[in-house]
BAZAVEX-793033 format. One record per atom (N, C-alpha, C, O): atom name; x, y, z; residue number from 0. Coordinates in pm, whole numbers, always signed. Example, Ala and Ser with C-alpha at 12.3 -4.5 7.8 and 13.67 -1.06 7.14 Angstrom:
<rs>
<r "N",<+1319,-569,+780>,0>
<r "CA",<+1230,-450,+780>,0>
<r "C",<+1320,-330,+780>,0>
<r "O",<+1424,-332,+846>,0>
<r "N",<+1285,-225,+708>,1>
<r "CA",<+1367,-106,+714>,1>
<r "C",<+1290,+3,+787>,1>
<r "O",<+1341,+114,+804>,1>
</rs>
This chain:
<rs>
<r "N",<+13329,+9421,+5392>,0>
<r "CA",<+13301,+9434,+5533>,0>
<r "C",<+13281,+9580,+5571>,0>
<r "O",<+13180,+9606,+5637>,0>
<r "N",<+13359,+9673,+5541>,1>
<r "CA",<+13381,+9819,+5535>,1>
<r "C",<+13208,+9891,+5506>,1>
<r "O",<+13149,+9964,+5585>,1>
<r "N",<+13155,+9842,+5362>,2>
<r "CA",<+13063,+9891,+5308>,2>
<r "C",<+12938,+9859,+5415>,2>
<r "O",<+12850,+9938,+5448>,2>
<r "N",<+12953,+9732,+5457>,3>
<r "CA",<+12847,+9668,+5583>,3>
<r "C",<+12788,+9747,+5688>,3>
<r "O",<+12671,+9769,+5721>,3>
<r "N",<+12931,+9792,+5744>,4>
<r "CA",<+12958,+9874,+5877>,4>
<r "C",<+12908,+9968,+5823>,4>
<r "O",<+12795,+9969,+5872>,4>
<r "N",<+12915,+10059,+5746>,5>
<r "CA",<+12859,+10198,+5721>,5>
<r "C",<+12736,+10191,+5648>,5>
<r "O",<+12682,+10300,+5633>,5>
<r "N",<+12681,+10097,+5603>,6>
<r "CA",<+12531,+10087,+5618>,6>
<r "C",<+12447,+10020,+5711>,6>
<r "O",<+12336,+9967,+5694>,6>
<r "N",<+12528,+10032,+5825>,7>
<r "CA",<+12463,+9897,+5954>,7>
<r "C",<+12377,+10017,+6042>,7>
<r "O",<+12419,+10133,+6038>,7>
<r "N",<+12292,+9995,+6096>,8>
<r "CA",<+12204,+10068,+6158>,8>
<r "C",<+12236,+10123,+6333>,8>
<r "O",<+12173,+10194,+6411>,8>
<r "N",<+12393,+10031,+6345>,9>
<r "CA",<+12458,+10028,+6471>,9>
<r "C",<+12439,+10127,+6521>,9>
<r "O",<+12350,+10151,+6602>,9>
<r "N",<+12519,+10200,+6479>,10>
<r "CA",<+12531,+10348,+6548>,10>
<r "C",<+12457,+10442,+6522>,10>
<r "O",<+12498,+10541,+6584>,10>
<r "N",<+12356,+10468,+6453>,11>
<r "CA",<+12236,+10543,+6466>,11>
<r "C",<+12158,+10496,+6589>,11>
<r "O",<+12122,+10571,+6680>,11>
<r "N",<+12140,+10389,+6582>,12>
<r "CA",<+12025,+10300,+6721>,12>
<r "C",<+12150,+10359,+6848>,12>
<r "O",<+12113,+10446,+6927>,12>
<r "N",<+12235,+10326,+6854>,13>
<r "CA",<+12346,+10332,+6947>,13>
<r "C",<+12288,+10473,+7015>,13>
<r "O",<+12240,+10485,+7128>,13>
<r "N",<+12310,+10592,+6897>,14>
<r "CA",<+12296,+10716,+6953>,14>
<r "C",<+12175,+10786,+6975>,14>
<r "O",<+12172,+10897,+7028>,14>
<r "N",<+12035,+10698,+6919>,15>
<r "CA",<+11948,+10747,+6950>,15>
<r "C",<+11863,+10674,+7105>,15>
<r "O",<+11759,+10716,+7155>,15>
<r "N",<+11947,+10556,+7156>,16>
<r "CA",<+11959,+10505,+7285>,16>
<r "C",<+11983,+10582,+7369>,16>
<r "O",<+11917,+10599,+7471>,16>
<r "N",<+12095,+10647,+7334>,17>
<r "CA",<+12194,+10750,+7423>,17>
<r "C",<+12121,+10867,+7440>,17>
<r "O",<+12101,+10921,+7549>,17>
<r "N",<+12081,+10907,+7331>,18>
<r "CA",<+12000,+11025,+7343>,18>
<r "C",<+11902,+11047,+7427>,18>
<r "O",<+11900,+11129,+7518>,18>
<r "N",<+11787,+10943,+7382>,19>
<r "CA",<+11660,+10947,+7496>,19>
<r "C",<+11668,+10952,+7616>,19>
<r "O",<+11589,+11020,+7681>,19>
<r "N",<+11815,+10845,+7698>,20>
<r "CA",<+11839,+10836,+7784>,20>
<r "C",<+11901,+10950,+7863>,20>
<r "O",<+11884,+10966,+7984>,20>
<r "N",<+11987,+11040,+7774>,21>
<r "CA",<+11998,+11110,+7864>,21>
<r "C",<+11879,+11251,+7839>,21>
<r "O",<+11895,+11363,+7889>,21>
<r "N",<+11800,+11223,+7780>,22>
<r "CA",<+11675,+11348,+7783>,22>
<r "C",<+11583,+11278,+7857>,22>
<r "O",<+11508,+11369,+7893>,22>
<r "N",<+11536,+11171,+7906>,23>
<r "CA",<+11497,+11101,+8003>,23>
<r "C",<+11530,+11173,+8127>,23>
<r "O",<+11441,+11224,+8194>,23>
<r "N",<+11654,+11178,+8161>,24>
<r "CA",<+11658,+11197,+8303>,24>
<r "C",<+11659,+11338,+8360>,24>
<r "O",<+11673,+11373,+8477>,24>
<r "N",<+11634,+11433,+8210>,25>
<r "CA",<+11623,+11579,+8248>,25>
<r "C",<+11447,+11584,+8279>,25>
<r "O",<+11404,+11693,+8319>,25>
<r "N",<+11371,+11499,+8265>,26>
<r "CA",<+11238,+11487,+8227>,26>
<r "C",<+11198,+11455,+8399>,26>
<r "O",<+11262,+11380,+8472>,26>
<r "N",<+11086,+11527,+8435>,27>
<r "CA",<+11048,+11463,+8616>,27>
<r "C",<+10856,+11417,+8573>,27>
<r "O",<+10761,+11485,+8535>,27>
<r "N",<+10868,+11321,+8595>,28>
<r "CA",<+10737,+11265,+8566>,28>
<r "C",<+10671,+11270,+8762>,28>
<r "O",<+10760,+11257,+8847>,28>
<r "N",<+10570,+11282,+8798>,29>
<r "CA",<+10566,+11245,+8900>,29>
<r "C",<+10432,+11082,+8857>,29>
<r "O",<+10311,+11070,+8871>,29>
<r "N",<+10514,+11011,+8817>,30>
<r "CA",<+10426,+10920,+8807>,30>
<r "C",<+10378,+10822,+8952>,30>
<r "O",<+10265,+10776,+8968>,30>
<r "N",<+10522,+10800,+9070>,31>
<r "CA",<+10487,+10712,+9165>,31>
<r "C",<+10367,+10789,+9247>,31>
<r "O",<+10289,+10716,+9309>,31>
<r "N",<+10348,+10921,+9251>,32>
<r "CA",<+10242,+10990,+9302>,32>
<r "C",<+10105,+10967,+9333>,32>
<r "O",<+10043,+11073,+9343>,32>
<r "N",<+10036,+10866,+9351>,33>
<r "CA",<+9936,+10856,+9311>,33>
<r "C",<+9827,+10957,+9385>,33>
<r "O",<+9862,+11039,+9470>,33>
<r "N",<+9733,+10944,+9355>,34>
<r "CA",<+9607,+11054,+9441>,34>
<r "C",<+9497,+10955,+9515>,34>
<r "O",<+9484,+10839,+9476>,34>
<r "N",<+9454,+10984,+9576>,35>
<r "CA",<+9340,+10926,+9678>,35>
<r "C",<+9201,+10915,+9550>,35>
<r "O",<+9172,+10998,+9463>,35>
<r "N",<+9152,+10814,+9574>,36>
<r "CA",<+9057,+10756,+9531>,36>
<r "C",<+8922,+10682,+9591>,36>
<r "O",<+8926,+10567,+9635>,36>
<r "N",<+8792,+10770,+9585>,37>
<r "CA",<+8651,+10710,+9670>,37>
<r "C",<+8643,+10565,+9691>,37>
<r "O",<+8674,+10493,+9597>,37>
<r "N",<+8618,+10529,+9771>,38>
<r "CA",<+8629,+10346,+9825>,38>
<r "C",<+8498,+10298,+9732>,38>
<r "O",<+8395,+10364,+9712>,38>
<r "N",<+8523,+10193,+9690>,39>
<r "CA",<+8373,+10143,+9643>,39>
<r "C",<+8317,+10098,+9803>,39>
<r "O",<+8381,+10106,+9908>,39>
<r "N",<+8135,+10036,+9780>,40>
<r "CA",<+8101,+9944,+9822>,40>
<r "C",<+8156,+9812,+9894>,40>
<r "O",<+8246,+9752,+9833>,40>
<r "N",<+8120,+9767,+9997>,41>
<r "CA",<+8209,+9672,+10021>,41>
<r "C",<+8138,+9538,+9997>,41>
<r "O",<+8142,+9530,+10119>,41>
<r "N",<+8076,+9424,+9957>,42>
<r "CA",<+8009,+9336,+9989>,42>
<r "C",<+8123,+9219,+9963>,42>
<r "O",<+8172,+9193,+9853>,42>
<r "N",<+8154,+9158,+10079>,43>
<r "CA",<+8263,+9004,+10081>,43>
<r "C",<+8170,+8927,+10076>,43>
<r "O",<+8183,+8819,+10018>,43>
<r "N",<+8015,+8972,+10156>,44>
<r "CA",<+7973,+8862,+10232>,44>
<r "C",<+8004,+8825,+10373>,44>
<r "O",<+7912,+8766,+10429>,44>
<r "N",<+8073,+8837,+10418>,45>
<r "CA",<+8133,+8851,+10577>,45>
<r "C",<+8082,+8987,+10629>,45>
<r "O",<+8148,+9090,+10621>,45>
<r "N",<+7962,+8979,+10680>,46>
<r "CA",<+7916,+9076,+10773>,46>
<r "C",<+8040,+9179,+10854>,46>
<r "O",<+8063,+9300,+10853>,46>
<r "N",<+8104,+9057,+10923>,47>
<r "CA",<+8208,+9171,+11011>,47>
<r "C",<+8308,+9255,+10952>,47>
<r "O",<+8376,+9352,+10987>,47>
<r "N",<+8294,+9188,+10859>,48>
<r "CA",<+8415,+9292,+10732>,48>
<r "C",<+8372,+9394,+10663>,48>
<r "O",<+8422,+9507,+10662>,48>
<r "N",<+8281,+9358,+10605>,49>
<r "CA",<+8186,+9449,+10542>,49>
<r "C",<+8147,+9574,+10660>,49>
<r "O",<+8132,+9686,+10611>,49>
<r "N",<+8133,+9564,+10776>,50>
<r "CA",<+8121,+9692,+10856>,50>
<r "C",<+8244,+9725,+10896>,50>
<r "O",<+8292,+9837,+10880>,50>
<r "N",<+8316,+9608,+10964>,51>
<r "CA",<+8442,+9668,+10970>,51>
<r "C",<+8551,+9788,+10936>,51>
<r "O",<+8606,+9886,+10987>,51>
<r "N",<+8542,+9698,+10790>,52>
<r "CA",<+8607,+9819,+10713>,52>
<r "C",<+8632,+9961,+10720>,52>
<r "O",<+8725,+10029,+10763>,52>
<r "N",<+8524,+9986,+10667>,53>
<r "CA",<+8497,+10159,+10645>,53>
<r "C",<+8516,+10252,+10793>,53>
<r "O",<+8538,+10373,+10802>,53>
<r "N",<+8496,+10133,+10923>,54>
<r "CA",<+8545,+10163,+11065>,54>
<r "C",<+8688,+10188,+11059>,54>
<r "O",<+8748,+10284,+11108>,54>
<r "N",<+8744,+10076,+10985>,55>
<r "CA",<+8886,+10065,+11057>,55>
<r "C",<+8981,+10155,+10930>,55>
<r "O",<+9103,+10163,+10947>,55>
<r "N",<+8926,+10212,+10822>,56>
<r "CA",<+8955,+10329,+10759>,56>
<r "C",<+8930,+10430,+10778>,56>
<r "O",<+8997,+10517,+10723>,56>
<r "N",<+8843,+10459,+10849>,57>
<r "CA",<+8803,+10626,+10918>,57>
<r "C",<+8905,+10602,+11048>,57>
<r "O",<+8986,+10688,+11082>,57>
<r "N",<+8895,+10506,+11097>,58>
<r "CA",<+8983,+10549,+11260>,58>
<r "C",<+9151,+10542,+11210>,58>
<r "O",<+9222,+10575,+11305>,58>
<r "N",<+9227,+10510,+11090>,59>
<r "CA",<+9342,+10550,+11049>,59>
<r "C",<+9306,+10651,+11025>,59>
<r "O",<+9374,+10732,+11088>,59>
<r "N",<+9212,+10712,+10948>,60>
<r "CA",<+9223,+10884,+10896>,60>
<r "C",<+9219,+10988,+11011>,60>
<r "O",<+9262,+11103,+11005>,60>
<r "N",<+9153,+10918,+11129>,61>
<r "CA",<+9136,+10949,+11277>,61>
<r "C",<+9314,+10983,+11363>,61>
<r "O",<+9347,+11089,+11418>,61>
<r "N",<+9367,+10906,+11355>,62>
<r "CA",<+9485,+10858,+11410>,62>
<r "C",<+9538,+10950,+11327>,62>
<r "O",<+9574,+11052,+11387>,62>
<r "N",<+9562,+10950,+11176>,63>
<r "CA",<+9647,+11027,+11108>,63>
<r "C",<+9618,+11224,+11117>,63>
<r "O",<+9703,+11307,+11087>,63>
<r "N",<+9543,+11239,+11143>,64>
<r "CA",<+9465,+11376,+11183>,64>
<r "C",<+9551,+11402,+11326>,64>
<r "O",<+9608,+11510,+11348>,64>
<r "N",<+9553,+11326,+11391>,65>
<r "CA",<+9579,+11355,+11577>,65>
<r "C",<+9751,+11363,+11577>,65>
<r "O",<+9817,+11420,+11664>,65>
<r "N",<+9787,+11316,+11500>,66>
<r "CA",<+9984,+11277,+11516>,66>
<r "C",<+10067,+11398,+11405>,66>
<r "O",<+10186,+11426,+11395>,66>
<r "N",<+9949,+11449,+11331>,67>
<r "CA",<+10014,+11578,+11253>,67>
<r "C",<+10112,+11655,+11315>,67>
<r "O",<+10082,+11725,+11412>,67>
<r "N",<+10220,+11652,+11274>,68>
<r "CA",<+10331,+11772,+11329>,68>
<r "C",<+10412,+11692,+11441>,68>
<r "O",<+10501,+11752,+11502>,68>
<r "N",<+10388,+11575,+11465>,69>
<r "CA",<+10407,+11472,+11573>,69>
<r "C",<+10548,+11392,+11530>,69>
<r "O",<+10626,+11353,+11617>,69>
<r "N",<+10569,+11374,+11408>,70>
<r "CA",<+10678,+11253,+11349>,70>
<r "C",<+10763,+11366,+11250>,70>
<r "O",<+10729,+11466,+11186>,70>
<r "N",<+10887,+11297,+11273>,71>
<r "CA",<+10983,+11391,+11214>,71>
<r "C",<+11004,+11396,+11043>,71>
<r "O",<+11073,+11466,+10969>,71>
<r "N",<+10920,+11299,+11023>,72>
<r "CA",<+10922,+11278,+10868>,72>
<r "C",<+10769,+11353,+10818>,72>
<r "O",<+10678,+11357,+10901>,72>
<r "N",<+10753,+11393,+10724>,73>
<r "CA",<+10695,+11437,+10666>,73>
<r "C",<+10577,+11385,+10581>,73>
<r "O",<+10466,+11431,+10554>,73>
<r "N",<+10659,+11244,+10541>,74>
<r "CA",<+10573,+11102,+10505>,74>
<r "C",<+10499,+11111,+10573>,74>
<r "O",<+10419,+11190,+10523>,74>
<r "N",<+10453,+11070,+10697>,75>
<r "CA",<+10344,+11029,+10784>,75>
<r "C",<+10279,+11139,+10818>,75>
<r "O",<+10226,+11132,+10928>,75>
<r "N",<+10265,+11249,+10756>,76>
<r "CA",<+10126,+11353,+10772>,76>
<r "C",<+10042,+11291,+10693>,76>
<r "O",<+9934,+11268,+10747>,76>
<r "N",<+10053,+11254,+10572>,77>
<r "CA",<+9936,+11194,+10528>,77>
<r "C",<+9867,+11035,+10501>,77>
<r "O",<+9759,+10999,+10455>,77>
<r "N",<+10050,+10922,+10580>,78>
<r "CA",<+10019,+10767,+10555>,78>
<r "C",<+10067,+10753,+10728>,78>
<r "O",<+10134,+10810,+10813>,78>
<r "N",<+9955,+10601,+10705>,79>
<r "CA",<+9980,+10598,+10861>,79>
<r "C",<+10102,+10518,+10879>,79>
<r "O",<+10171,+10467,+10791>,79>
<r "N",<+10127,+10513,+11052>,80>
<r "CA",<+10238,+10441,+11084>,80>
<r "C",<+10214,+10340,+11090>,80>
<r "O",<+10101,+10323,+11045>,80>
<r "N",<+10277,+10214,+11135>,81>
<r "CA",<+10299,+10089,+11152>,81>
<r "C",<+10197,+10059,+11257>,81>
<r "O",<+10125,+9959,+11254>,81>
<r "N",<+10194,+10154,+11349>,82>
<r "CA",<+10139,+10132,+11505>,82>
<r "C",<+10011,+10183,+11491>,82>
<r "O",<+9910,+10137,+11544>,82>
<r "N",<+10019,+10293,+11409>,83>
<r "CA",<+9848,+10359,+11350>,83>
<r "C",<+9749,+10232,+11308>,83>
<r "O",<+9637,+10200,+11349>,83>
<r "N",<+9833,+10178,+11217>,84>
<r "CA",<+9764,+10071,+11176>,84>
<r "C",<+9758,+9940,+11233>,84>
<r "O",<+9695,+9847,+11182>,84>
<r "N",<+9818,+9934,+11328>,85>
<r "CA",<+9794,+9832,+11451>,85>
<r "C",<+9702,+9854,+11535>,85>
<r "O",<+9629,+9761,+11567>,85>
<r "N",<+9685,+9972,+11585>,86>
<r "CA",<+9565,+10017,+11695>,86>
<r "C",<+9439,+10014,+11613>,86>
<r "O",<+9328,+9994,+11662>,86>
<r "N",<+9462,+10034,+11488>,87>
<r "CA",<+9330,+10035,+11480>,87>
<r "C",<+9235,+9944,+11449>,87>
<r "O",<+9113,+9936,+11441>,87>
<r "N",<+9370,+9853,+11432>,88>
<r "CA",<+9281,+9704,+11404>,88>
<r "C",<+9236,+9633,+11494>,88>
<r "O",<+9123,+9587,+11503>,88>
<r "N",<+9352,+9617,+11588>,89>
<r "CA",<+9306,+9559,+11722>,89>
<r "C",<+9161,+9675,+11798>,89>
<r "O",<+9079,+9635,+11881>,89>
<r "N",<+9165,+9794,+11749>,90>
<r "CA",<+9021,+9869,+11831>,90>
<r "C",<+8899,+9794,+11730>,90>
<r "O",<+8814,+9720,+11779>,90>
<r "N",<+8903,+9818,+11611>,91>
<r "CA",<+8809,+9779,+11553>,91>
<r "C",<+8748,+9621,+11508>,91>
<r "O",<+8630,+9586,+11505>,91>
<r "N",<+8882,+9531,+11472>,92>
<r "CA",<+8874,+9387,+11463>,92>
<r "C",<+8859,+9319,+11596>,92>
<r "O",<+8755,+9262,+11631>,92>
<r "N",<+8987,+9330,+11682>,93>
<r "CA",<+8963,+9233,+11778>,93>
<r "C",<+8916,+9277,+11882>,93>
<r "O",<+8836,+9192,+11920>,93>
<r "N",<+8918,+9376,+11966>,94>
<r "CA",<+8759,+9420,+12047>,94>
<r "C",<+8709,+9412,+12012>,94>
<r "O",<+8649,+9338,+12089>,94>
<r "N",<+8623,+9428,+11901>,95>
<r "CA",<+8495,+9405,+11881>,95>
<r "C",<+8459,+9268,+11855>,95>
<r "O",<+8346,+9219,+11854>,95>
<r "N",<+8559,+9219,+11836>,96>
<r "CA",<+8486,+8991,+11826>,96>
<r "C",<+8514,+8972,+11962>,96>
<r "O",<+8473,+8865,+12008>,96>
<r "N",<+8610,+9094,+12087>,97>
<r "CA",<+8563,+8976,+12152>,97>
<r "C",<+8431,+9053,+12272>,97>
<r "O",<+8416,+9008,+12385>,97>
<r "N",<+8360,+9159,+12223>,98>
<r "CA",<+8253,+9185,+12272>,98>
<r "C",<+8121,+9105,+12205>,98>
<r "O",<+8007,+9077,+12241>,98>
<r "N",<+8194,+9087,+12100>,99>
<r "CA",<+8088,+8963,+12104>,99>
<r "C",<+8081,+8855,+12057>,99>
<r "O",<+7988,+8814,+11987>,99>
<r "N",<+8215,+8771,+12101>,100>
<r "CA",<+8186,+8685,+12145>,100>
<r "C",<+8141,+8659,+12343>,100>
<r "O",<+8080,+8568,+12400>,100>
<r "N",<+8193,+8759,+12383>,101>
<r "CA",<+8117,+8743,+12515>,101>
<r "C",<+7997,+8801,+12531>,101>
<r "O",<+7972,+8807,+12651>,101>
<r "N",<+7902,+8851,+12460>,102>
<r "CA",<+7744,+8849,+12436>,102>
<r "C",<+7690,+8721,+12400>,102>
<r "O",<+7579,+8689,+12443>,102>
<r "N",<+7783,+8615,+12299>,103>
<r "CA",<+7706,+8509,+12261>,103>
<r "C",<+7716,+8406,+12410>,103>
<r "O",<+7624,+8345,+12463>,103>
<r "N",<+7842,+8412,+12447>,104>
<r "CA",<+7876,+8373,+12588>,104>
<r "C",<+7754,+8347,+12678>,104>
<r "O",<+7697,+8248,+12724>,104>
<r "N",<+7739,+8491,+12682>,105>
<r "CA",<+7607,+8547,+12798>,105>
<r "C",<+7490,+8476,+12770>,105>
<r "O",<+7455,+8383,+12843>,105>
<r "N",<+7427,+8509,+12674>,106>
<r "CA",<+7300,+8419,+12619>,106>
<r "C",<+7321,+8325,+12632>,106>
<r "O",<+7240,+8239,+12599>,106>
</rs>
């Protein structure tokens, strides 16, 4: 049993676990970081989306430009808020279906 244990691979694996782990946490990856990336093309097929879009992403970059220096966190200089991204949907999605749906109205 003796001879087993001291050729068992236990405690080598054991300490080279230990090891990585703690040279791991001297290590700073910024991996959650990610960077901004060009939008493709949009084609759904849904007309209103397909213009939509690229509207209701410029008017967050809009919103996020105007509130700089505005919020006590630091986060939201460059991601929008909750409400950023509420206004701008309701400016761009739902005003605009219901201007026209009251053009189709009219006709």
């Amino acid at each position: 049993m003796k001879d087993w244990f001291e050729k068992s691979l236990f405690f080598p694996a054991l300490f080279l676990t230990v090891t990585v782990m703690i040279a791991s946490s001297f290590i700073q990856i910024d991996i959650s970081y990610g960077q901004a990336v060009p939008l493709i093309p949009i084609h759904t097929g849904n007309v209103t989306l397909d213009k939509g879009l690229p509207v209701f992403y410029d008017c967050i970059d809009e919103k996020i430009d105007n509130s700089k220096g505005v919020e006590a966190d630091s986060y939201f200089e460059k991601e929008p808020t909750k409400h950023e991204v509420t206004t701008c949907y309701n400016e761009v999605f739902l005003d605009a279906s219901d201007v026209h749906s009251s053009k189709s109205v009219e006709d």
